[in-house]
N, C-alpha and C positions, 0 to 999 in steps of 0.2 A: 428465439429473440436474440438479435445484435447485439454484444455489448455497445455501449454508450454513456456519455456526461449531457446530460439536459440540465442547463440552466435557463432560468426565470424572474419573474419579480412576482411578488408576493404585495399588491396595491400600493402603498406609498411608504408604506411600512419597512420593509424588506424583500430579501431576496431568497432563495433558493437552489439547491442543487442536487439531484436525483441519478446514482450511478446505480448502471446494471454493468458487473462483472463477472461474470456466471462463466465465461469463454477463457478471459484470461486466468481465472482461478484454476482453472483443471488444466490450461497450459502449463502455468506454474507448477502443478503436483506432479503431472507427467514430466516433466523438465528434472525435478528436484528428485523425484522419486518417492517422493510425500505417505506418509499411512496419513489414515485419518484425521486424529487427532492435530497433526502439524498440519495437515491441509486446511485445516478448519481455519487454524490460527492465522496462517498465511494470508486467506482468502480476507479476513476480515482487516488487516492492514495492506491491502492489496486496494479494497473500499476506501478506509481511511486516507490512506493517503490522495485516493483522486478526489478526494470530497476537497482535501484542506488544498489540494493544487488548482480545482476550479476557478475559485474565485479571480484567481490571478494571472499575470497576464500568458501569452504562451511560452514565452521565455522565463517561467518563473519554475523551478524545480522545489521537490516539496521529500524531504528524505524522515519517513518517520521511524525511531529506534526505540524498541521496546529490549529491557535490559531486567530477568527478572532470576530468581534462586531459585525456582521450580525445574521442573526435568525439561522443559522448553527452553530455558539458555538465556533465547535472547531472537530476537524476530526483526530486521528489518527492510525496508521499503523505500525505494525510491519512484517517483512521479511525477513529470510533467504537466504544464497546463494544456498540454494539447492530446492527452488522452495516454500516453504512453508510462507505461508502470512496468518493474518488476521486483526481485525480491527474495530472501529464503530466511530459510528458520536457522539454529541453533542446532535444534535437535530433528531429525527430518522423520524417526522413528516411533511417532507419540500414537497412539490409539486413542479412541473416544469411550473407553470401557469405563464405568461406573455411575457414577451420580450426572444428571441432565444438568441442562441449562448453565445458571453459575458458578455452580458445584463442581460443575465437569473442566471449566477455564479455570478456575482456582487450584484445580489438580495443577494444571499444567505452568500455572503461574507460579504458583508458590505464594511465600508469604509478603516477603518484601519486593521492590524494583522501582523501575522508575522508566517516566517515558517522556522521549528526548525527540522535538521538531525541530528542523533547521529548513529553514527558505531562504532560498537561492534567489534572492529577486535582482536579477540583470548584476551577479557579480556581488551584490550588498546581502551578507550572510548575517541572519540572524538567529539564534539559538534559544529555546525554551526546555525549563524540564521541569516535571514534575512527579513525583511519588506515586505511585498506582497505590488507589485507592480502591475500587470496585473493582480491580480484576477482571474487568472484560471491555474489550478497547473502546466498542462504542461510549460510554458511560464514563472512562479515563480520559478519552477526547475530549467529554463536555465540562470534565473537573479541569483540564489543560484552560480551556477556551474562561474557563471562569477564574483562574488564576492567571494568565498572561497575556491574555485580550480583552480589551475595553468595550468590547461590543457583545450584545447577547448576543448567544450562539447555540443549537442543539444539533447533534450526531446523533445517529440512530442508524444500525447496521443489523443485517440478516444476512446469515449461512443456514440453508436447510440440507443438512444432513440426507443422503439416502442411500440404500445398500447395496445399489452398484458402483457405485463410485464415490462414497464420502461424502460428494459434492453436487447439492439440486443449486437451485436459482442463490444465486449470489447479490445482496445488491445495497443500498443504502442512501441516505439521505443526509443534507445539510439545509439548516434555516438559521439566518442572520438577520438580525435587526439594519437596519439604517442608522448609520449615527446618530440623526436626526429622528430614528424611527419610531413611533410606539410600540414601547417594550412591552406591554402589556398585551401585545398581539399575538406573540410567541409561545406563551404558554399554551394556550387552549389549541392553535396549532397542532406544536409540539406533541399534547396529549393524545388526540385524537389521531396524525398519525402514525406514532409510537403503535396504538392499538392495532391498526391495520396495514403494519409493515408488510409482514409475513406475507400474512393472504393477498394483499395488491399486488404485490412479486410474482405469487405465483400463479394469479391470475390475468394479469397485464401480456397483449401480445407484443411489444415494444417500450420500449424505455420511457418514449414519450408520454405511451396511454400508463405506466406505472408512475409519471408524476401528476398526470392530472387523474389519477385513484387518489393518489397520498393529499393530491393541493389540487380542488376542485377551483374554477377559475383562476389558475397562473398563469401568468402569461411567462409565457415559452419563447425567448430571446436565442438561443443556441445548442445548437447539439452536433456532438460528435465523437467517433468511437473512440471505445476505450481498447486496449488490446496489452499482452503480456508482450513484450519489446524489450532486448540489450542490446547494447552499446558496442558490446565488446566487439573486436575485433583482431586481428593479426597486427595490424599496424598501430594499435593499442598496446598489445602486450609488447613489442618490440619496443616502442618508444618507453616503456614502463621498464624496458630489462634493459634499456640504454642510461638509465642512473644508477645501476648499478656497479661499481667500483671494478674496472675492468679485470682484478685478480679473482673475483668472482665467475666473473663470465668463464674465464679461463678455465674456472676449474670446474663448472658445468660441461666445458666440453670436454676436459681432460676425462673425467669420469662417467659421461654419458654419453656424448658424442651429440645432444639434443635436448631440446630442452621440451616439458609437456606440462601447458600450463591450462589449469580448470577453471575457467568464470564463476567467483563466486555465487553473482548472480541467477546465470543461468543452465548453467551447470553445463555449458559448451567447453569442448577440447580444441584447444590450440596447439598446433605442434611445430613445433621452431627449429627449421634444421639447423646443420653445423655451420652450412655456408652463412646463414642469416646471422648466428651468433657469431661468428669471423669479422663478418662486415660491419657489428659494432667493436669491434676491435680497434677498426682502420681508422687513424686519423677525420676530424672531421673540418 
């Protein structure tokens, strides 16, 4: 099954949005070099974030930062409205040994933290944060969404675990009222499927037939791929090492002779010869 973002309308009520990232998740872990436990984590803000970037428009970037005291650090994600996500952990070393379920993200969480959205929408930045409370993103999303949006809102995310790679079907969901919407429509929703996340994931052969398991009569407005994607580039990093204060540069070349610089994101090598660090030297 392709990854994918399928959005819908939900009758006069609301709307919805149904991600399968199953592809970009194990990019991401192969990229990062991930054990389990961090791939888990990754994968489920890797969800997150395209769930909160759907709605809007394709120029609207959606960066979510989870910031906690636990042996995980710190997790964040960036994502697009048009399908393009990537992303890394803190700690890239976490296993998934001991207690299941939320037992197991609370290991990795800790006790305190807080989790920080920022949208990009065409240039106009706007910032939310809020406290982790449940310790597991899907469920801190919907604490977000009821602390600094006015509109009902539920997230709901699955990672299944499996023992050759950490990482089975990845995927998740979002349902929003209408402003206008009956609110009262979202719950029972919600509940129901909440109940049949899992299984619809993992029985579904496409994205699409996994939104019409979760949302029987939605109407299906758009879809398209999701995929693990960066930015970075050579002429990124060069224009990024061109603010830096030219006695610097100098003294990268004086003592290396090159410079080699790591994508955070995607854990890609750059390697910047002498000539290239010369030539921010020179007059512009």
């Amino acid at each position: 099954m392709n990854d994918a973002v399928v959005r819908g309308l939900l009758g006069d009520w609301g709307h919805a949005t149904v991600v399968v990232a199953t592809k970009a998740a194990r990019a991401a872990r192969a990229a990062h070099g991930l054990a389990p436990g961090s791939a888990s984590m990754l994968a489920q803000g890797l969800v997150g974030a395209l769930l909160l970037a759907s709605p809007e428009k394709s120029s609207t970037r959606i960066n979510l930062q989870v910031s906690c005291d636990g042996p995980l650090g710190s997790l964040f994600v960036d994502a697009s409205g048009v399908g393009n996500v990537r992303g890394y952990v803190g700690n890239p070393a976490l296993g998934l040994e001991g207690a299941p379920g939320a037992y197991r993200w609370r290991a990795l969480l800790g006790n305190t933290g807080t989790l920080s959205v920022l949208r990009d929408l065409s240039g106009r930045f706007y910032r939310s944060t809020v406290a982790l409370a449940a310790f597991d993103l899907g469920q801190d999303l919907n604490n977000y969404f009821a602390t600094s949006d006015q509109l009902p809102t539920w997230i709901a995310i699955t990672v299944e675990p499996t023992a050759e790679d950490a990482l089975g079907r990845v995927g998740g969901l979002l349902v929003q009222c209408f402003p206008e919407g009956d609110r009262d429509a979202l719950g029972p929703v919600a509940n129901a499927a909440s109940e049949m996340l899992a299984r619809a994931l993992e029985t579904a052969n496409s994205a699409g037939d996994f939104a019409v398991k979760l949302l029987p009569g939605i109407q299906v407005l758009a879809e398209h791929l999701a995929k693990f994607v960066c930015e970075c580039s050579l002429e990124r990093i060069l224009a990024a090492l061109a603010t830096l204060p030219a006695s610097d540069i100098s003294d990268i070349i004086d003592k290396q002779g090159h410079a080699v610089v790591t994508c955070q994101f995607c854990a890609r090598r750059h390697e910047v010869s002498r000539e290239a660090l010369e030539r921010l030297l020179l007059p512009s």
